[in-house]
C-alpha positions, 0 to 999 in steps of 0.5 A: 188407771186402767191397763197401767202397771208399774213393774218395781212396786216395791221400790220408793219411786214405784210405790210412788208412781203406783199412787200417782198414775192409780196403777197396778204394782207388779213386784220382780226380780230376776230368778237368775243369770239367764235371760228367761224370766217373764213376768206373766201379770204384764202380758194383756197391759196396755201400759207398762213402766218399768222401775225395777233394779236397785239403785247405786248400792255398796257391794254390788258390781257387774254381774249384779247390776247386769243381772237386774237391769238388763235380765228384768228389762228382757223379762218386762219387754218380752213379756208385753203384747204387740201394740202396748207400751213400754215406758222404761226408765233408765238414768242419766247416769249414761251420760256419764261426766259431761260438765259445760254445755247441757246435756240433751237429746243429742248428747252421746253416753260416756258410762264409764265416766260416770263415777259407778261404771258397773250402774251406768253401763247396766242401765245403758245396756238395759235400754239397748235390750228392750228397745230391741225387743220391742222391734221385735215384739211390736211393743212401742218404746219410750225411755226416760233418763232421769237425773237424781230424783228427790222429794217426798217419798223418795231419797237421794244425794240431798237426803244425805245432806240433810241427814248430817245436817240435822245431827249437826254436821253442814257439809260445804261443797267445794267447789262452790260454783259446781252445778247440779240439776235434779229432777223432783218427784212431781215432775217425773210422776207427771212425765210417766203420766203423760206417757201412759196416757198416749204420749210416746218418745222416739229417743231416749230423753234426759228428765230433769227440773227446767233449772239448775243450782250451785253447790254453794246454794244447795250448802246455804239452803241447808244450813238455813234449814237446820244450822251446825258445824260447817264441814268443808268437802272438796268433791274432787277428792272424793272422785280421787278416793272412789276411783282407788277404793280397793276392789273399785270398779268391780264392787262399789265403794260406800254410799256416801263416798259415791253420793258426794262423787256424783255431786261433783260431776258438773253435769246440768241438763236440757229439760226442754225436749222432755216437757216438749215431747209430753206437753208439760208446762216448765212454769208448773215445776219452778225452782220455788215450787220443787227445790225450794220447797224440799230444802225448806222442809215443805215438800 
């Protein structure tokens, strides 16, 4: 795609979206704690869409995620001319823990409720700054929230899941009843698409599957797929142990304790104002086509 470049190329979703949308990769990180960087390859882009920064990771704390989201959004937005478009993506994470009703258009963020502080509020933070620049700079805005991203190509909470599974190990989500949306690859690639090719947002949105699952089914699902021990894991628990972990919130805990924290959230997701906003037809991305096919092992 002509005039499109993904800035974080060399990331999973990047790599991802560079295949997906034909575009140019730019790889970047931010040279340090100012806020001076540029990234040159971008200045004559029609379309920029920005993935950088790392992702929720064991040792990493403020002054880490500050200085990725937040320090490489800056270089990304004032590097960009006046009359292109900046598509960021940022993460539901801002919204923090809000289990009941789904969270939409409307829905205020709550970061420090999110089991990892230090992300959310990097990512809130790295949306406040290039929607000023871009007021300043004359650079049109669109911010994606996506929730966890999963399929072919890329990992996440479900990965881990299957992981243990397939050495034998089934982990039973408690409680049962808990919610979970996520959002498959093919559906956020084809939210970026649209946007890079003429569709833009006027607020930030939630990108997620237009359906949600339990706990208990996601248990099921993977235990048909490669059976074993069954490991009963109450996430409430896991909640309690994050926020005592030493050090906590100034460094992260491990991985696999914050993947199971997040799990446990609760939160579910209006996907109708994103596929609204692009187009998008909510009968192309059915549970049968994304969820099911990935836990079968098909996507």
């Amino acid at each position: 795609m002509k005039g499109v470049f993904v800035v974080g190329a060399d990331g999973a979703l990047g790599r991802l979206l560079v295949s997906a949308l034909g575009a140019t990769g730019v790889t970047f990180r931010h040279p340090g704690e100012t806020l001076s960087g540029r990234v040159p390859e971008i200045a004559a882009a029609r379309v920029v869409v920005n993935v950088s920064g790392p992702r929720v990771w064991p040792g990493l704390g403020w002054t880490d995620y500050l200085r990725e989201h937040v320090g490489t959004a800056s270089a990304v937005g004032r590097s960009m001319s006046a009359g292109s478009h900046l598509v960021h993506v940022s993460s539901a994470a801002v919204y923090g823990a809000q289990p009941g009703a789904p969270i939409g258009a409307r829905t205020p963020e709550a970061p420090t409720s999110f089991p990892n502080p230090p992300y959310a509020w990097a990512k809130l933070a790295g949306e406040h700054a290039v929607r000023a620049i871009g007021r300043e700079r004359g650079v049109q805005v669109s911010v994606l929230r996506p929730t966890m991203v999963y399929g072919s190509g890329v990992s996440s909470a479900l990965d881990t899941l299957l992981s243990l599974a397939s050495r034998g190990v089934v982990l039973d989500l408690l409680p049962g009843h808990v919610r979970q949306c996520g959002v498959h690859v093919s559906l956020l690639a084809a939210v970026v698409e649209r946007l890079a090719t003429g569709k833009t947002l006027s607020e930030p949105l939630p990108v997620a599957d237009p359906f949600s699952f339990t706990n208990a089914e996601l248990s099921r699902a993977v235990a048909a797929r490669h059976g074993g021990l069954k490991l009963p894991i109450p996430l409430g628990v896991a909640e309690a142990v994050l926020r005592r972990w030493p050090l906590f919130p100034a460094r992260d805990a491990p991985g696999a304790l914050a993947a199971l924290a997040v799990l446990g959230l609760g939160n579910v997701f209006d996907a109708a104002p994103i596929l609204a906003a692009t187009g998008l037809d909510a009968g192309d991305f059915t549970r049968a086509r994304t969820l099911d096919a990935y836990l079968g092992g098909a996507s």
